[in-house]
N, C-alpha and C positions, 0 to 999 in steps of 0.2 A: 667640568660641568658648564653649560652656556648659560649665562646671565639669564635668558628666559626664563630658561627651566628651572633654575633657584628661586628667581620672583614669583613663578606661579606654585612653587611648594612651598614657598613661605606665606601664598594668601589662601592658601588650601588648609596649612597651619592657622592662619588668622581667623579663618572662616570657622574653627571647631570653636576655638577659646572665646573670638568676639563676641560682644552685643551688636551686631547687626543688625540691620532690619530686613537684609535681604535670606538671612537665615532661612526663614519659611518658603520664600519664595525656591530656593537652590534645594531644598527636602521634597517640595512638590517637584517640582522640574526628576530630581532622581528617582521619586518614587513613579512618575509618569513614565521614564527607559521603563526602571526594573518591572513595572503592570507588563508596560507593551512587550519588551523580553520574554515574559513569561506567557501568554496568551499567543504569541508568534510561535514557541516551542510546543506547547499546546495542540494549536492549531497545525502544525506540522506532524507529530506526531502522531495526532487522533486521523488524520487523513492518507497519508502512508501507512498507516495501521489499518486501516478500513480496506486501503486499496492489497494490500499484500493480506490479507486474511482473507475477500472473499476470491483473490485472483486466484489462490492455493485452494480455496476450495473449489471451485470451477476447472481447473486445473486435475483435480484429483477426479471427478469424474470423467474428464473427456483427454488428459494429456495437453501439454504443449501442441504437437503437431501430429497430423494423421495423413494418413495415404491410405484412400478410397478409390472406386472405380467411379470414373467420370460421370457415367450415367447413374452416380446416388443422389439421392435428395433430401429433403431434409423428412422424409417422415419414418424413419429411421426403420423402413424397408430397403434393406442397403442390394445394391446388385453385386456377384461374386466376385472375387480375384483369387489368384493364387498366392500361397503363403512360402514356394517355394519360391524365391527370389534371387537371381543372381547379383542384385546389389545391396543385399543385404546387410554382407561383411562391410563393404566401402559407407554405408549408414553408420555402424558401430564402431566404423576406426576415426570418425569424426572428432575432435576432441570439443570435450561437455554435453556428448549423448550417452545417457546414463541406462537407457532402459527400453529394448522395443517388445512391445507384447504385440498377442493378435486377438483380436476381436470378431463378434458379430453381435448384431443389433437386431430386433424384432419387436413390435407391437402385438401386446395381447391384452386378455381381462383373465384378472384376479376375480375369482368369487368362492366366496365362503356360502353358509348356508341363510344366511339374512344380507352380505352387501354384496357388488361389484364393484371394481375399482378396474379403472384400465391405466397399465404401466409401459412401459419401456424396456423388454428383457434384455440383460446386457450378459452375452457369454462370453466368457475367459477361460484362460485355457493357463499349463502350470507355468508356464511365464510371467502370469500377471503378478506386479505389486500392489501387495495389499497394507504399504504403508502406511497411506493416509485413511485409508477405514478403519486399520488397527484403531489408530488415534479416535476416533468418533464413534466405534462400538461400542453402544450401552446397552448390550445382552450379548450373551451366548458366544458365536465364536465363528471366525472364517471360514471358507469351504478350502479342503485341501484337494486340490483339483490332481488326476490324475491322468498319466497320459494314454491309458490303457482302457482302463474301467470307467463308466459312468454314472457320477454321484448326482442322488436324487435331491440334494439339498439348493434349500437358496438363502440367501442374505437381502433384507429388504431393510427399509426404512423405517424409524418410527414412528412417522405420520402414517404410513400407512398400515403398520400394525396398530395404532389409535383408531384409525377408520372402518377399519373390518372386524376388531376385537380379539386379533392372533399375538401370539406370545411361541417364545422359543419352545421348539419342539414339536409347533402344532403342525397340520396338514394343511394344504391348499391346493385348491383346483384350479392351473390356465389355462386360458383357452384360446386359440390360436383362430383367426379370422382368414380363412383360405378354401382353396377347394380341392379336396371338402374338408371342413374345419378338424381342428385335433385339439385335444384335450391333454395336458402331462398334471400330476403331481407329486406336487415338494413336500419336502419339511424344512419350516425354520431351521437354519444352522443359527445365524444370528442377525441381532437390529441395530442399526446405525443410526446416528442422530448428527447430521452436518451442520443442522439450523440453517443451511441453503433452502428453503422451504419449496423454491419451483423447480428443483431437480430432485430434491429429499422426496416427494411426491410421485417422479416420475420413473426414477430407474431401480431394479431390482439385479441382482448378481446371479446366475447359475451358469453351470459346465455347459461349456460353447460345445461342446458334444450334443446338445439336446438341439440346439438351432441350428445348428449342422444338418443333423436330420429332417429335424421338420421344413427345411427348405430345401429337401432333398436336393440336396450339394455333396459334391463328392468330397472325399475326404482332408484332400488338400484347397480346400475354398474356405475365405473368409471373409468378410466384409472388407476389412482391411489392417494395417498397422499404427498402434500409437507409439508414438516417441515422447518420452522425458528429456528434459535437457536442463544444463545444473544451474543455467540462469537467465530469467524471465527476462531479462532486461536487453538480451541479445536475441528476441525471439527471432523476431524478422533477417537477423544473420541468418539462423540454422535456416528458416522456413527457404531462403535462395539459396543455401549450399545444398539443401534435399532436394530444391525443384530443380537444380543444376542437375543434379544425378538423376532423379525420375520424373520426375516432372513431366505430363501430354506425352508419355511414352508409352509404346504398345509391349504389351507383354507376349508369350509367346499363345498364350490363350486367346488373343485378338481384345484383351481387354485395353483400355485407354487410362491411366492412371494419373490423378490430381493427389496433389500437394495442399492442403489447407493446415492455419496453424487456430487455435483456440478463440482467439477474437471473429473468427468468421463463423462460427455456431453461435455464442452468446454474446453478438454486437451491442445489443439492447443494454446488459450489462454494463461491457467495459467502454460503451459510451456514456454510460452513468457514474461511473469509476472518474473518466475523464477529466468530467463536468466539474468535479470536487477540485483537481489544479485550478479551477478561478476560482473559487471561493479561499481558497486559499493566497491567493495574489492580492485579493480583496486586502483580507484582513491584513497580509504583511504590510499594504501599502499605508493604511487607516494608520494602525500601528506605528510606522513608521513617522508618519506624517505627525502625530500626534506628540511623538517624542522629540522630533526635531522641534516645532515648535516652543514646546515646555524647554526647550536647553537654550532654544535662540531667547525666550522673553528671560532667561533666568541670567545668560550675557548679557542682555543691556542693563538688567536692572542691577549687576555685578559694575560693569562703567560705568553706569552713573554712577553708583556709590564711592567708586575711587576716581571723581575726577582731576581728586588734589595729586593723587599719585603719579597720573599722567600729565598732568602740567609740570610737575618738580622731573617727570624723567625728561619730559620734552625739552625741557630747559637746560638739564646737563646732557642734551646733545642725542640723546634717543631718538630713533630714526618709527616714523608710525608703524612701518613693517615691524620692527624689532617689538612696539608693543604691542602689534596685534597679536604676535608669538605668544606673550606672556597670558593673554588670554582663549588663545587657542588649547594650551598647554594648560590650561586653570579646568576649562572646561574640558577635556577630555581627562581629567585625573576624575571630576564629576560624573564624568558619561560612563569609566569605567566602574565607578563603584556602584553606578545604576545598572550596568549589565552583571556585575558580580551576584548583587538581590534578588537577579530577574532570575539568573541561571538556576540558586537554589529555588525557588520559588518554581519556578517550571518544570525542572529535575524531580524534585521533590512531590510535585502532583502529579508528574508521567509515572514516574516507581508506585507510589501510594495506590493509583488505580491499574497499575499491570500486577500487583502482587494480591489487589484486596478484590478485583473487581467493583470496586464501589456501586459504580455508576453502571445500571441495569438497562439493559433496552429489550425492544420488542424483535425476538427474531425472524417473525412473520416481517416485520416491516424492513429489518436494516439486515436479515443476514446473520447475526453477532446475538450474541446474549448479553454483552456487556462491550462497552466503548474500547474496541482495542487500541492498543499502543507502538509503536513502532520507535522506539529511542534509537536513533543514530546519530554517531559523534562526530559524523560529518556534517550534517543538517544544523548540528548545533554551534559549532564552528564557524559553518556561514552564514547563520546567522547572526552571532557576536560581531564577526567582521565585517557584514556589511553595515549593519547597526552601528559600530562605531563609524565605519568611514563616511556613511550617509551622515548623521550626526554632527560629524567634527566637519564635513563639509558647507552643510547651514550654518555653522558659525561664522565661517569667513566673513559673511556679507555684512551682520550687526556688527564686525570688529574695524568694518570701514567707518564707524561713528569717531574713532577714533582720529580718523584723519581733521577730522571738523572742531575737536576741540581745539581753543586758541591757550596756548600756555598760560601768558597771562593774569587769562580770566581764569582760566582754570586753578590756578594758586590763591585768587581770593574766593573763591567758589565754595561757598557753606550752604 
């Protein structure tokens, strides 16, 4: 064992049993890591929980990545393509493409007999995944979409069954803005509730059968393809391995075919998603800064109190490096039991509010109905590590006080 590291576990020992006076000061200094530890995991978790819960819901309406006909726009009167694709198979032999559906999109008005609402019709066909609606249907029940027959039903929103007064089962009348206008109706199958509140408003579900027709398109046309892929984090991978395969290419229909992956529909979003990484840099730094401090005033006020120790080692020949060690090593036995405090302490209020929802919010405003959580044990990892190496790094500079003390004086020093 090195002499150091003996000395600083025997003043780590001193420090429980003494009457010190620096007692208070080295409990402040630990309990300032363990605050700032725990508000850093906090503030981690509540932000990559925000960012991965509304990304997944944004996601769940529009897909990862789609392939549209060049000439679409965003008013979600899409121009046609074909659904027969010769590189279809080479999309699916991708690895971590998990799911290509086909779509078509249309603008209509819902009206009942007292409101209008105008929506978004969004037809699928029996390829579509209805995983993430499963998860958010609070009525009734999906449409089983067939490839033959077509079903009169649709799945809408429950802001927008709030706003018209419809409940599962009921009828409704859309109506199609064309020439010359058309008219279809549905029946609720069932109501979703994403608490996405400006797309929960906007899109409703029926058999891409019925948009097929009404924009008299032949039977192989659809707006275009969505693609799944099994992780967000590699979007911009897949989005150039797709536009490498179709990408500004002509199909045999004379159409021109674009690539766009999720962030090019809802920018507004996922630069507000963004925005949240500084806020969080913010706080790690506050944080950081805050505990460095508290450990560097809590080492001086540690040397002064042992000057006599450092003058009696200087004397039998200790070298300043050697006792700067002992207090490196003092303070980082300190720094770790303030990160040990923090971790329960943070741990412990991430699980409490992912299992309890404690903490309530306004889904109109944040998305969420309650403050998500995202616990990863990598996030928390580097934070411990950087916390301590930042930490034990500020130390160095107060352990150069050491160089200044004169033996000595230090030996008569009371």
């Amino acid at each position: 064992m090195q002499l150091e590291y003996f000395i600083a576990r025997r003043l780590l020992s001193k420090d429980k049993t003494g009457n010190n006076f620096s007692r208070p000061i080295i409990s402040v200094a630990i309990w300032g890591i363990s605050i700032g530890l725990a508000v850093m995991i906090l503030s981690v978790a509540i932000v990559t929980g925000f960012q991965n819960e509304i990304t997944q819901k944004i996601i769940g309406f529009g897909s990862h990545i789609q392939i549209v006909n060049y000439d679409s726009n965003s008013s979600h009167e899409t121009s046609p393509i074909s659904k027969n694709q010769e590189w279809i198979n080479d999309i699916k032999n991708i690895p971590g493409v998990v799911n290509i559906n086909k779509f078509i999109t249309k603008g209509g008005i819902i009206k009942t007999d007292e409101y209008l609402h105008g929506s978004v019709f969004k037809g699928i066909g029996e390829d579509y995944s209805w995983d993430f609606f499963d998860q958010h249907l609070v009525a009734g029940k999906i449409i089983d979409i067939s490839d033959t027959t077509v079903s009169n039903l649709i799945v809408i929103s429950e802001y927008i069954a709030n706003s018209l007064n419809l409940d599962v089962g009921d009828r409704l009348d859309a109506y199609f803005i064309q020439d010359p206008p058309r008219m279809r109706r549905f029946k609720i199958a069932g109501i979703y509730n994403t608490q996405l509140e400006e797309l929960d408003k906007l899109f409703v579900f029926v058999d891409i059968k019925h948009l097929r027709r009404l924009n008299n398109w032949e039977e192989d046309q659809i707006s275009g393809f969505e693609i799944y892929v099994d992780d967000y984090k590699k979007l911009y991978d897949y989005d150039m391995q797709i536009t490498r395969i179709v990408g500004n290419q002509f199909t045999k229909d004379g159409s021109l075919l674009r690539v766009k992956n999720i962030t090019h529909d809802y920018s507004n979003i996922f630069d507000w998603l963004a925005l949240l990484d500084m806020n969080v840099w913010v706080i790690l730094g506050l944080m950081l800064t805050v505990a460095g401090f508290n450990m560097v005033s809590g080492l001086l006020v540690i040397i002064l109190e042992r000057v006599n120790m450092i003058g009696i080692m200087k004397s039998l020949g200790a070298t300043n490096f050697s006792i700067g060690k002992v207090f490196i090593y003092h303070a980082a036995f300190l720094i770790i039991k303030g990160l040990l405090i923090g971790n329960i302490i943070g741990i412990s209020l991430c699980l409490i509010q992912n299992y309890t929802g404690l903490i309530q919010l306004d889904p109109s405003s944040y998305y969420v109905s309650t403050v998500p959580i995202n616990l990863n044990i990598m996030h928390i990892v580097i934070l411990n590590l950087g916390t301590l190496l930042i930490t034990v790094i500020m130390m160095i500079l107060p352990s150069f006080i050491i160089s200044r003390i004169n033996p000595s004086e230090a030996i008569r020093f009371n």
